[in-house]
C-alpha positions in Angstrom: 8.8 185.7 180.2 10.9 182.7 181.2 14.1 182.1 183.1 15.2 180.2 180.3 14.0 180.4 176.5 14.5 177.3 174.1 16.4 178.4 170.4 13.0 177.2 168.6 11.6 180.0 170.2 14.0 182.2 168.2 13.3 180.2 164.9 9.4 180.3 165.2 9.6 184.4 165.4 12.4 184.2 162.7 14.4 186.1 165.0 13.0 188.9 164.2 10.9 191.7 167.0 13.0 190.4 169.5 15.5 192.5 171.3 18.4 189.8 171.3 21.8 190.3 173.2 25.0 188.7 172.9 27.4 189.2 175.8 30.4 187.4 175.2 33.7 189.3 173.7 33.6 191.6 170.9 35.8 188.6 169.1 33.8 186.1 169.5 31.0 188.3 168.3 32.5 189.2 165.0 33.2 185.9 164.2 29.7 185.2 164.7 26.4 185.5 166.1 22.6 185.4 166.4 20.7 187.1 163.2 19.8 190.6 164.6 22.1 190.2 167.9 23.7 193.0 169.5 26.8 193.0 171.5 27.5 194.1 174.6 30.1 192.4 176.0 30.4 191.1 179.7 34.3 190.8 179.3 35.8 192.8 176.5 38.5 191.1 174.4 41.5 192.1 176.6 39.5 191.3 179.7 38.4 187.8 178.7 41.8 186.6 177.9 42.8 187.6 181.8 40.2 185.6 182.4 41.0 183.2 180.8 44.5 183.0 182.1 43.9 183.1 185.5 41.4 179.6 184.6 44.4 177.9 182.9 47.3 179.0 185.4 45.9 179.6 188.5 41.6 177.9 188.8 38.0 178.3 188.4 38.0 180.0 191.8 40.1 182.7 191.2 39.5 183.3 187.5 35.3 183.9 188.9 36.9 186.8 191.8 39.0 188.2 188.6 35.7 188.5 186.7 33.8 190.2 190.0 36.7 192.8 190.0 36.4 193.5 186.2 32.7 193.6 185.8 31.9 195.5 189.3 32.9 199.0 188.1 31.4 198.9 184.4 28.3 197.6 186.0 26.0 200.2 185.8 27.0 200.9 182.4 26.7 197.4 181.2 22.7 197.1 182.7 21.7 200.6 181.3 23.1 199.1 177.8 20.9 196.3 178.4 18.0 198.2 179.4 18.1 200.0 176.1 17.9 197.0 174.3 15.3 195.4 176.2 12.8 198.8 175.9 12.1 198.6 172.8 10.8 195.0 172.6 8.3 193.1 174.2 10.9 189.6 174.6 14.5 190.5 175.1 16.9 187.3 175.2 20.5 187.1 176.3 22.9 184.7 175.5 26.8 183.6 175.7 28.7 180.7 174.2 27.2 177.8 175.6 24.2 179.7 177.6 26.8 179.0 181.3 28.0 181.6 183.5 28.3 185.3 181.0 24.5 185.1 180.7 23.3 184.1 183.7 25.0 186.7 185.6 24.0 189.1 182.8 20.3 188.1 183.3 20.6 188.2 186.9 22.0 190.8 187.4 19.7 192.9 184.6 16.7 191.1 186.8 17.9 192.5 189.9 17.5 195.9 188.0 13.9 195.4 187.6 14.4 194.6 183.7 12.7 191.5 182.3 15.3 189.6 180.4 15.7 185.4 179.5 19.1 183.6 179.0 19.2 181.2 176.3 19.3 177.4 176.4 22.7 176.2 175.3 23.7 179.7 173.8 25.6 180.2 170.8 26.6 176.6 170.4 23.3 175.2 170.2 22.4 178.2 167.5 25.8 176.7 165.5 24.1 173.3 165.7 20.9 174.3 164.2 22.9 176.3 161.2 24.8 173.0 160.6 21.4 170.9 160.7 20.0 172.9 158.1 22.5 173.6 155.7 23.4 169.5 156.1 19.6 168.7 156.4 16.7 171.2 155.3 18.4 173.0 152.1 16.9 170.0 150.6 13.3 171.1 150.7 14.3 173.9 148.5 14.6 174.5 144.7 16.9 176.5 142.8 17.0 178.6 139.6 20.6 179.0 139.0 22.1 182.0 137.3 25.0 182.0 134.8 26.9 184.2 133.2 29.9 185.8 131.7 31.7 188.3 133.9 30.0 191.5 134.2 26.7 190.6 133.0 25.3 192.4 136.0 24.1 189.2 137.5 24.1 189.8 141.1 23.0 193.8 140.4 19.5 192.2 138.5 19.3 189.8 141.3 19.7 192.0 143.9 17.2 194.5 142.2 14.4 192.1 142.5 15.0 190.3 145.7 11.9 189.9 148.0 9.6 187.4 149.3 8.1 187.3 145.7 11.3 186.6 144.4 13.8 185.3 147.0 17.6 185.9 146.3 20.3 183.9 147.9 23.2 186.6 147.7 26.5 184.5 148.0 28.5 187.5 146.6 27.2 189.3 149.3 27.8 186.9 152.4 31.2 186.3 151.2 31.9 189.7 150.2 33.4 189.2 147.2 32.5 189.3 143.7 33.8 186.0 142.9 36.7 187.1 140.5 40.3 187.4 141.0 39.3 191.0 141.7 36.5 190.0 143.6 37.6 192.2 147.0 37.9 195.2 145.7 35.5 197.7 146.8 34.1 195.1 149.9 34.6 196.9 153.0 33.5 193.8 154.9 35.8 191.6 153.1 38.4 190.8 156.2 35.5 190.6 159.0 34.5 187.1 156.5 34.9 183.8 158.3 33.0 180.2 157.1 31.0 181.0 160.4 29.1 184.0 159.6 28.7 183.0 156.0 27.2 179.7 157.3 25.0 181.9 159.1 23.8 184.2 156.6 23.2 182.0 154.5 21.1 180.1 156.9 19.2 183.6 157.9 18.2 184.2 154.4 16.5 180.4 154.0 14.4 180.8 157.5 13.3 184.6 156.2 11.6 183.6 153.2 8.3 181.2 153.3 9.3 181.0 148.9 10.8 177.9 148.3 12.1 178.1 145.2 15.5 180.5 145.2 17.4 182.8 143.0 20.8 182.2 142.6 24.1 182.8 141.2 26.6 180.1 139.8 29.7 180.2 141.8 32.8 178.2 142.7 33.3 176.1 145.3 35.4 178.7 146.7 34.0 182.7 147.0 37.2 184.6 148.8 38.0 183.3 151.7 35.1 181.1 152.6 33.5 177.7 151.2 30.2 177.1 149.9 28.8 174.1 151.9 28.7 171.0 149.5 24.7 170.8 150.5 24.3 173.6 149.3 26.7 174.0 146.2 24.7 170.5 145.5 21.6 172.3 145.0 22.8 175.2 143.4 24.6 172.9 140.6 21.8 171.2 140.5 19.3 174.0 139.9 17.0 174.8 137.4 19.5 177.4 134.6 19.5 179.9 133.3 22.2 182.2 131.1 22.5 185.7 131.6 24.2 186.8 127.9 24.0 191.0 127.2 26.0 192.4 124.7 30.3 192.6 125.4 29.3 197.1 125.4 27.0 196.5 128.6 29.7 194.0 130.4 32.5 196.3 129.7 30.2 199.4 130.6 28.9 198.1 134.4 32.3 196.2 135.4 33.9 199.6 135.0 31.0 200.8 137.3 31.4 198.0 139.8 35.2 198.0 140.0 35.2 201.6 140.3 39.4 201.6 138.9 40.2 204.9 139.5 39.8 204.9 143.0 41.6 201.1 143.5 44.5 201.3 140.7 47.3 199.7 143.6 44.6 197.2 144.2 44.0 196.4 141.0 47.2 196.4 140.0 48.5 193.7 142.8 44.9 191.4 141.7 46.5 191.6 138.0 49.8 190.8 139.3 48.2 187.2 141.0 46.7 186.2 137.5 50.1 187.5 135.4 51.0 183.5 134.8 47.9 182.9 132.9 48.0 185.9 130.6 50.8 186.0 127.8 53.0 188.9 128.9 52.7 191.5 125.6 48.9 191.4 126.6 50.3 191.7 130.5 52.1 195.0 129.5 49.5 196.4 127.8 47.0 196.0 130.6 49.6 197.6 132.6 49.6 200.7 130.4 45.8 201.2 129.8 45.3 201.1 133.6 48.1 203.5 134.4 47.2 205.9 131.9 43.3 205.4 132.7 42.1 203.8 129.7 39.4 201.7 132.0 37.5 200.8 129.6 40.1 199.0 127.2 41.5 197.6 130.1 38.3 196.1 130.7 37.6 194.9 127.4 41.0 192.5 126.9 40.4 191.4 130.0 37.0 189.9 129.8 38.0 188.8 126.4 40.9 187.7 126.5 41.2 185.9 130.4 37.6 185.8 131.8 35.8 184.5 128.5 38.1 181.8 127.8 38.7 180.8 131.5 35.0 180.5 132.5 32.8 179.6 129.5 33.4 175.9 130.2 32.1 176.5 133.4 28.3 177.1 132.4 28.6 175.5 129.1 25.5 173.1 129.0 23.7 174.2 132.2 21.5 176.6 131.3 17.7 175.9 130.1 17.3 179.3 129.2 19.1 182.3 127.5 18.0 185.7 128.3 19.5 188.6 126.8 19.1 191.9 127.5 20.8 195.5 127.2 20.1 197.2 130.3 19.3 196.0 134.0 16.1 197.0 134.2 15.2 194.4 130.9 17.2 191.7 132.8 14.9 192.0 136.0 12.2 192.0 133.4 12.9 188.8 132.2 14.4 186.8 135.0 10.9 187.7 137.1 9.3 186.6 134.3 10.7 183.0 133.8 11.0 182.8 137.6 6.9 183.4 137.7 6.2 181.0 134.4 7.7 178.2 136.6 5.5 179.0 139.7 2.5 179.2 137.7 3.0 176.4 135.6 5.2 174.1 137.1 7.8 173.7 133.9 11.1 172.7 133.7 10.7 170.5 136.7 13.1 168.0 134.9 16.0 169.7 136.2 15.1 169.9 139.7 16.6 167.0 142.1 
């Protein structure tokens, strides 16, 4: 293999089979990386910002012999983590943040151990660029069927239940870990590790999977937690092909109690409710206050779908749909989404409301 490997090489594999190895901190890694990437860090956290503060105060020079004196006694350790790694596939590619010094004494020295290892041209950077390119540039060669719904119509669950190559699901819920509601966090473990970045980048990992190009997706708001969907993108999605997800009030109220799982997150609930207490009239306030504390989940859930989600969001689908499906259980929901999703493939209808 190569010295040196070009990101299209990535891209044309799908970054997938490829035993792929990030080396800068564990920081920088969380924030964001390669699809399918492992870290193993050169400098960890603590020892990058030494580093990093020898460069600023002191110089290149003496910020390099720093680095020798770190990396010299965890060396043997950091090659037999690499070595791991690089078994189990036939291409193994290493990369930092711009593709400069972390990785090409990573692949040096990992070369000088007899293991067959490439750095990456222009490292994580030039991987950013490429997400940017085609969130800004290729989301326009797909098409979109665009899910409504009121809240807890199990929209992402049917989705999610279906997802495949057949029937391709962009998951923003999931990316942004969050539901989308002023509750939306509750029960996301992976809800503070969220940044724009590795959104972007899920997002872009779930286009470059798929060879479908027409997506499933749900309506959402600009904003999903802490992250923004890319205007592109939130273009398409708006502009999409819709369709209404309506089941009766008993199923909404039945799987949001499900979802939220209240009895395990009452504090959490409670504090949500407290953030949305100026747009409900305060007799309704107290009484939400006393189903939840005395485990009434189910009443709880009731007022509040009807009485603060209905009103707030029906505007917000009103008119976009080209389709209503109903259903009473998930499995019908599937059932029916698959089927309008395969009556456009085959027949090429509602094209009207594709841009």
């Amino acid at each position: 293999m190569k010295d040196m490997v070009d990101l299209r090489f990535l891209i044309e594999k799908r970054y997938e089979n490829i035993g792929i190895i990030d080396v800068r901190s564990e920081n920088e890694f969380m924030d964001d990386h390669l699809p399918n990437a492992v870290n193993i860090p050169l400098l960890n956290n603590e020892e990058r910002a030494i580093v990093g503060t020898i460069y600023k105060q002191i110089g290149p020079k003496e910020a390099r012999l720093k680095g020798v004196s770190i990396v010299s006694p965890k060396l043997e350790d950091f090659i037999n983590k690499i070595k791991g790694v690089a078994d189990l596939y036939k291409d193994c590619i290493i990369y930092c943040w711009r593709g400069g010094l972390r990785s090409e004494a990573s692949v040096t020295f990992a070369r000088l151990a007899g293991i067959t290892v490439s750095r990456l041209s222009g490292g994580y950077k030039t991987y950013r660029n490429e997400v940017i390119r085609f969130i800004n540039e290729d989301i326009y060669k797909y098409r979109f069927i665009t899910v409504y719904g009121p809240t807890g119509s199990a929209k992402t669950k049917i989705l999610e239940l279906i997802d495949s190559e057949q029937y391709p699901f962009l998951n923003i819920e999931k990316y942004a870990s969050h539901k989308g509601s002023s509750f939306g966090h509750i029960e996301e473990k992976n809800y503070p590790f969220v940044t724009q970045k590795n959104f972007e980048s899920k997002i872009y990992y779930k286009f470059i999977s798929h060879i479908n190009r027409l997506i499933l997706t749900e309506g959402e708001s600009k904003r999903i937690g802490k992250v923004v969907i890319p205007p592109t993108l939130f273009d398409r999605m708006i502009n999409g092909i819709g369709v209404l997800f309506n089941p009766p009030l008993e199923f909404r109220i039945d799987f949001t109690v499900k979802n939220y799982n209240p009895s395990d997150n009452i504090p959490e609930i409670r504090k949500s409710l407290e953030n949305i207490k100026r747009y409900i009239h305060s007799d309704t306030y107290n009484e939400l206050l006393k189903l939840l504390d005395n485990g009434y989940f189910a009443k709880f859930t009731e007022i509040l779908l009807v009485k603060y989600y209905d009103p707030l969001y029906k505007n917000s689908y009103k008119g976009k749909a080209s389709i209503e499906i109903r259903f009473n259980s998930i499995e019908e929901g599937a059932k029916k989404i698959k089927e309008f999703y395969d009556e456009i493939v085959t027949n090429n209808r509602y094209t009207d409301n594709i841009c």
